[in-house]
N, C-alpha and C positions, 0 to 999 in steps of 0.2 A: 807519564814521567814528570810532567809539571804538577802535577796536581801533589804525587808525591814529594816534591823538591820544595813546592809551596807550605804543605805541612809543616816539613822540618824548619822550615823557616823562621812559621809562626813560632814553631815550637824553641829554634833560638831565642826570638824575641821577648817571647812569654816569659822563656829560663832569665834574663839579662834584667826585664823590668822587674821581677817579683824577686831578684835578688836584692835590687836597690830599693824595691819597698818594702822588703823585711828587716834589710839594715836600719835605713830609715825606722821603721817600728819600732826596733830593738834601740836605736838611742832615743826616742820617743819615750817606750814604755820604761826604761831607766831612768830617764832627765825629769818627766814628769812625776814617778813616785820617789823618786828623792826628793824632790820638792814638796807631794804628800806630805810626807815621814818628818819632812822639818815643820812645816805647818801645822799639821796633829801635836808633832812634838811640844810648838810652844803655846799651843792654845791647851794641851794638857797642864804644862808648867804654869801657865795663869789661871784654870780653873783650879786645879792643888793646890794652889797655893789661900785663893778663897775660901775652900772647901777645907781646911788644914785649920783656918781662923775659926772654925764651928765647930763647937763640940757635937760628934755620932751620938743620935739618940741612944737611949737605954737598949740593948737587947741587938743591935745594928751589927753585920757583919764589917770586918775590916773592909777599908776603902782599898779595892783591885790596885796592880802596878800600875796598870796604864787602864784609863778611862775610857779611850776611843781607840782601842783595837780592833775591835769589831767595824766603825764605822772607816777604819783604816784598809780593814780586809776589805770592804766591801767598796769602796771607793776604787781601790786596784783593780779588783775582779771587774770592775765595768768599764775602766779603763783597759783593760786584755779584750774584752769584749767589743768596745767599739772600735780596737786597733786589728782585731778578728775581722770585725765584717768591713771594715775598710779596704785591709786585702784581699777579703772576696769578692769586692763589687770590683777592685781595680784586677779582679785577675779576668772576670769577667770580662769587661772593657776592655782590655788588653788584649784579650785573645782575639776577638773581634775586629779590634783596629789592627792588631799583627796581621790576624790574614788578609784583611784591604790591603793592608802597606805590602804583603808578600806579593799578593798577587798586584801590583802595580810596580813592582821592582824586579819581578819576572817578565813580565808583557815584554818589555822591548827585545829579552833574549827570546821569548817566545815566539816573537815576531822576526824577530833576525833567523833562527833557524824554519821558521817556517818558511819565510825571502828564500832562505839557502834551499831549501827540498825546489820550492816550486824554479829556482834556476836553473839546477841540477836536472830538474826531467824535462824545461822547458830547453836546455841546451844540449840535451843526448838526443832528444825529437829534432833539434832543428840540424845535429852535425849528422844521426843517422839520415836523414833524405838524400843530401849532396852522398854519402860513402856510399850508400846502398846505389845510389845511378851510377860514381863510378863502376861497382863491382858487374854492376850487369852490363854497364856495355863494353866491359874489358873480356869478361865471359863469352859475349855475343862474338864479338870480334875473334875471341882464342877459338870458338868452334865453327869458324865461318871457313871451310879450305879451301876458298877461292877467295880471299880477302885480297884483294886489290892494293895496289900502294897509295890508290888516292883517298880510297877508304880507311887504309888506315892513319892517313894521315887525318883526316876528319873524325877520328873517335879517339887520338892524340890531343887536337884542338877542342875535338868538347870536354876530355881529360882535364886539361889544363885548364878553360873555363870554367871547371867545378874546384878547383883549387885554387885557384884565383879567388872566386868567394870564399871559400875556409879559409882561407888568409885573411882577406877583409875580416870576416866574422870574426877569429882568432882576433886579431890586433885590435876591436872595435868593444870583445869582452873584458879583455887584457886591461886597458884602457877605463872601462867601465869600472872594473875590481878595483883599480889604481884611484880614480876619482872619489867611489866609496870608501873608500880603506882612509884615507888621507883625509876627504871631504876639503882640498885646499889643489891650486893650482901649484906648477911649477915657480921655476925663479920670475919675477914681473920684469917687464923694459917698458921704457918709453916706444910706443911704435904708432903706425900710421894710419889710420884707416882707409884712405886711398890705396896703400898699400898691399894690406893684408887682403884688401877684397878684390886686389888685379889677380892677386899667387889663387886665392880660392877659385876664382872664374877660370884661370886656366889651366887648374887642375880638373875642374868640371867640363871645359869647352870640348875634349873629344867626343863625350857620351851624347853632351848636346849636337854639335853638328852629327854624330853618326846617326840618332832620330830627327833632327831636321827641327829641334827646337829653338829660338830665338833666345842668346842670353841679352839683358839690359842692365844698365846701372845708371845710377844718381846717386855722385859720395861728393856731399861738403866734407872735404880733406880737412884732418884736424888728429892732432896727435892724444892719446891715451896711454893708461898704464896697464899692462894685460902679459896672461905669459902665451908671446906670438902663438905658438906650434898651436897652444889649446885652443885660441882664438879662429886660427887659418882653419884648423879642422871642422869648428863649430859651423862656419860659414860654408864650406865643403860639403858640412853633409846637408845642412838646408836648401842649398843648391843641387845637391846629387837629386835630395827627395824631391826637390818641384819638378824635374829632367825626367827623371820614374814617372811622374806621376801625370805628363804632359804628352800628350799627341804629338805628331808630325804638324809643323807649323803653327804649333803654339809659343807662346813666351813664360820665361822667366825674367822676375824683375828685382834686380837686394838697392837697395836705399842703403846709404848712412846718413844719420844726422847729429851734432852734438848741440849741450846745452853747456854751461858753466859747469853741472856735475856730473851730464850723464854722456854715453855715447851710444846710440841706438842704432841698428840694422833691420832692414823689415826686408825679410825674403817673402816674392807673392810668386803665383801661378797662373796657370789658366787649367789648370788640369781638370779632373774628375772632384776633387773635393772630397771631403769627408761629410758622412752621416752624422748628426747632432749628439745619437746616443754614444759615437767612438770618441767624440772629444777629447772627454774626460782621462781617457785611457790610451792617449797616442804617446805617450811619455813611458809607458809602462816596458820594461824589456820584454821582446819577440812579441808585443802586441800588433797584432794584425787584422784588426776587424772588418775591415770594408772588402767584398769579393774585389771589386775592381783596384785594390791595394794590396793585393796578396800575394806569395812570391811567388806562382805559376806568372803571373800578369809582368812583374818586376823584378823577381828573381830577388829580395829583399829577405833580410832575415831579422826585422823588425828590433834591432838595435842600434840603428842611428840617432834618432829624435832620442831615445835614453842617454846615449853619450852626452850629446845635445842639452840637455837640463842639467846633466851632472856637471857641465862646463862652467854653463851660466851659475847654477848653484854655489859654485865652489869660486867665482868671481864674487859673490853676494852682488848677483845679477837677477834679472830674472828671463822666460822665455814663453808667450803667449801664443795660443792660437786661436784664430779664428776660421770659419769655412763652413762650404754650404754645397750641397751636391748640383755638380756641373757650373758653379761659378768658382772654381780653384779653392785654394787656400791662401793664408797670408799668417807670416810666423816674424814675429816682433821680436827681437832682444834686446834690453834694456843692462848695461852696464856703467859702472860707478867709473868715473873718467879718472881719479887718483886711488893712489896707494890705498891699501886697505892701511 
């Protein structure tokens, strides 16, 4: 499909530039044999007129009308000629740099619907897992005829626990679509970062206390400009991930610090850590490369840390990781303290 859509591209471009270099030609090949035609003209009129003062030997045929017709024709003719191979070497070139320019001014849509296929199969894999366990243990239970009321109240609550993450997941793709689509944050305020990092810790603190993980903080309190809700969630979900990602009696630790421009959060861990080769790709949506970060392990559907960059992205922030297997991880965000 691109390759066809490239074509006709070149093929506009080709038609556009070789229109304007044949105009171009055509007052060219006018302007300059007018100019010819006067110049022959008077250089004939001053040889005649010489040639007029001498009498024609004996026997001489009359003196022609015009003396330099021939080297008029011929002057022309090479004039058409080198305005000939002009527009063939430029149709040449043209063509050539059309289809670079085609194919460089397709790449990004090529690249956007390519993003779109692989979100599309990567978010039908990750919504069929959760439907498909509902259905079988809705099934198991409909053919079970001694189903108990405490049994089914326990395949109610694991119901509801699979819905509970498609919800999360819903609201965190929602979210994502919204941040690329826009590439800019909501309305900004003035807000706190004391603040914003008490609301994110105690939206994280049930998941921590129910595994028995240590939350910590250290915030030099100091005000910034950010749009809350995207900030509080940013800080949410790096707090969710280190909680995931941590033992029973490990810790979590988020810093804030400001400088004159910037205002920074460093969420760390003690967890499991990532592998060197996954770095690279912890940003990516539904990436999940490390066995001991996978959603058997954590029940994760590897769209956090995406929302995550799209946040900071869209502050013209940035957001780092570092990490090392079995010494945790540590996730830096760096944000612009005033108004964009």
């Amino acid at each position: 499909m691109f390759r066809s859509a490239r074509l006709k591209l070149t093929a506009w471009y080709l038609l556009i530039i070789m229109l304007v270099s044949i105009s171009f030609s055509l007052v060219i090949h006018r302007q300059v044999t007018a100019e010819l035609r006067q110049r022959f003209a008077v250089m004939e009129s001053r040889v005649r007129g010489r040639m007029d003062m001498e009498p024609l030997p004996p026997g001489s045929p009359p003196r022609g009308p015009e003396l330099f017709a021939s080297d008029l024709a011929s002057a022309e003719q090479r004039l058409l000629l080198v305005l000939l191979y002009a527009n063939a070497v430029i149709l040449v070139v043209s063509a050539g740099a059309g289809y670079v320019l085609a194919g460089r001014t397709l790449r990004p849509i090529e690249e956007a619907l390519a993003e779109q296929k692989r979100f599309m199969a990567d978010a039908s894999h990750e919504l069929r897992t959760p439907l498909t366990a509902l259905k079988a243990s809705n099934e198991v239970a409909l053919r079970d005829k001694k189903l108990t009321a405490r049994a089914a109240r326990e395949v109610l609550a694991g119901n509801l626990a699979d819905v509970d993450r498609l919800t999360v997941m819903a609201d965190r793709l929602l979210a994502l679509e919204r941040y690329q689509a826009r590439a800019e944050p909501g309305a900004f305020e003035t807000i706190s970062a004391a603040d914003i990092v008490d609301e994110a810790i105690e939206r994280v603190r049930p998941m921590a206390e129910g595994k028995g993980v240590r939350i910590e903080s250290a915030v030099a309190d100091g005000a910034f400009d950010a749009d809350r809700a995207a900030i509080v969630e940013l800080l949410v979900i790096l707090l969710d991930n280190g909680v995931k990602y941590t033992d029973g009696g490990g810790r979590v630790r988020i810093e804030a610090k400001q400088t004159p421009k910037r205002q920074s959060f460093v969420v760390s861990d003690t967890g499991a850590g990532i592998e060197a080769p996954h770095l690279p790709h912890i940003f990516d949506r539904f990436y999940r490369g490390d066995v001991s970060r996978n959603e058997t392990a954590t029940r994760g559907h590897g769209l956090g840390l995406s929302l995550a960059k799209e946040i900071a992205d869209a502050h013209k922030g940035s957001i780092e990781v570092s990490s090392a297997p079995g010494e945790g991880s540590v996730f830096a965000v760096t944000l612009p303290r005033g108004r964009r």
